[in-house]
C-alpha positions, 0 to 999 in steps of 0.5 A, spaced: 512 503 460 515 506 466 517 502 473 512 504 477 506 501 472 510 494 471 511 494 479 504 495 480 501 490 475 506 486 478 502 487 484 495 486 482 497 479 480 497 477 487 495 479 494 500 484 496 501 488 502 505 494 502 507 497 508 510 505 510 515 505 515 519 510 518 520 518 522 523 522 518 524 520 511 518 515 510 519 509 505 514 503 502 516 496 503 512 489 500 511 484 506 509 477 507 501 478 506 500 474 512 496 476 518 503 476 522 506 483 517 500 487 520 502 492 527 498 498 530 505 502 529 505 503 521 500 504 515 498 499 511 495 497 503 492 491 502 493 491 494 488 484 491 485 483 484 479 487 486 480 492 491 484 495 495 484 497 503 488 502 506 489 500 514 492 506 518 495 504 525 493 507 531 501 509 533 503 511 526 505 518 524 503 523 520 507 521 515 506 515 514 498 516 513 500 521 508 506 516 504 500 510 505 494 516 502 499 517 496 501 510 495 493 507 495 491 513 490 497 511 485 494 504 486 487 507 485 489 512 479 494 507 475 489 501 477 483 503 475 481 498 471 482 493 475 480 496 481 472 496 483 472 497 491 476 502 494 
């Protein structure tokens, strides 16, 4: 099993939320699934058991959306067993 899919399975155990921050080199953190983690300046993956939401803030960059987009088709192409809703 490669990295990427115990990360992923990890997630999928809990709420997550994965957060792409930066200008120029653009990098993917966990914060703290709490209301206070979310800003309109970053992109967003909310990963649940169930679903996964995507949320592109009004002041993010290109790319952020791009890495966010990349992020949530690895969770969607790797999860697609458990997830039902995208």
């Amino acid at each position: 099993m490669r990295h990427n899919e115990k990360l992923l399975l990890l997630l999928i155990s809990f709420v997550s939320i994965i957060n792409a921050v930066g200008r120029r080199y653009c990098q993917t953190r966990l914060v703290e699934p709490k209301p206070e983690s979310v800003n309109s300046g970053d992109c967003f993956v909310l990963v649940m058991s169930k679903c996964v939401w995507l949320w592109i803030g009004e002041f993010s960059n290109i790319i952020e959306k791009a890495k966010v987009s990349q992020t949530v088709n690895i969770c969607l192409c790797e999860l697609v067993i458990w997830c039902y809703y995208a």
